[in-house]
N, C-alpha and C positions, 0 to 999 in steps of 0.2 A: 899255626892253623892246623886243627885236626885231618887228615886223610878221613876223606867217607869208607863208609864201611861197604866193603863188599860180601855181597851173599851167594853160593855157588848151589844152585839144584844141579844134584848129582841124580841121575837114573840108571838104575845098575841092571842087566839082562843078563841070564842066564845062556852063556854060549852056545850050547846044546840045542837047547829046545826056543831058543828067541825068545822065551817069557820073561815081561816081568820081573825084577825078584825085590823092589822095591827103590825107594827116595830116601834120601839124605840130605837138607839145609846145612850147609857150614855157614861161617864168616871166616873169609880168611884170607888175607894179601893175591894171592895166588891161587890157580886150579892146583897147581903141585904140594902145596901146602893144603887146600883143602883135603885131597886126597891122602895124607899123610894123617890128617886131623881125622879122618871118618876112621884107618886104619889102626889109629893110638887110641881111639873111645872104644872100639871096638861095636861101632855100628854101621860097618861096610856091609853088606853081605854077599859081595865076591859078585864076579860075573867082570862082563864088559862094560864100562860107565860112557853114558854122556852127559855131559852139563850144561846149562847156561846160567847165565849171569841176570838175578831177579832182584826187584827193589825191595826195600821193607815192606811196602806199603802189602805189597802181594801176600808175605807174611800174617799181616795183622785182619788184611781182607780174607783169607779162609784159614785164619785161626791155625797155623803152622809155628812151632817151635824149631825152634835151634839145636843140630848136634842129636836129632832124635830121628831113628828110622821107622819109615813110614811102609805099611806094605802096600802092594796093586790095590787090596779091596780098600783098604783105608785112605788110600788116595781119589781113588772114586766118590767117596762116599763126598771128598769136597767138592767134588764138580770135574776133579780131572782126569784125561782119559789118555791111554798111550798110544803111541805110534799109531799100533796093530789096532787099536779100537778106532782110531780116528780115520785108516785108509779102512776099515770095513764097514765105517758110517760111509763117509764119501762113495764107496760102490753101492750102496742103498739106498742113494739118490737118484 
């Protein structure tokens, strides 16, 4: 029987200034192995990362590729918004 495939959103911020510096999709057994796999494609783009664990389905729903980095404005432009956008919606409530 096949292992399901795991997908890892990576979000990488810039230590400095807390920005943004963009997304990363792997597939890959592991966060450590993903993390290895953005670093050997060469579409890390450095900072502090956080992940979680996302189905395909989320993929195919706003049109996201594999292995490809994404920047802040191009992640928006699907509907998604970071941390720092979503606690300065929620104080504008």
């Amino acid at each position: 029987m096949n292992k399901p495939k795991t997908y890892y959103f990576l979000s990488f911020v810039n230590p400095e200034t807390r920005e943004n510096v963009g997304v990363v999709i792997i597939d890959a057994p592991s966060i450590d192995e993903a993390l290895k796999s953005a670093w050997s494609q060469g579409i890390n783009p450095g900072g502090e990362v956080s992940f979680a664990k996302i189905e395909h389905s989320e993929l195919e729903e706003n049109d996201l590729e594999l292995n490809r980095h994404y920047t802040k404005e191009q992640m928006n432009d699907r509907g998604y918004l970071t941390i720092k956008q979503h606690q300065n919606r929620l104080h504008e409530n």
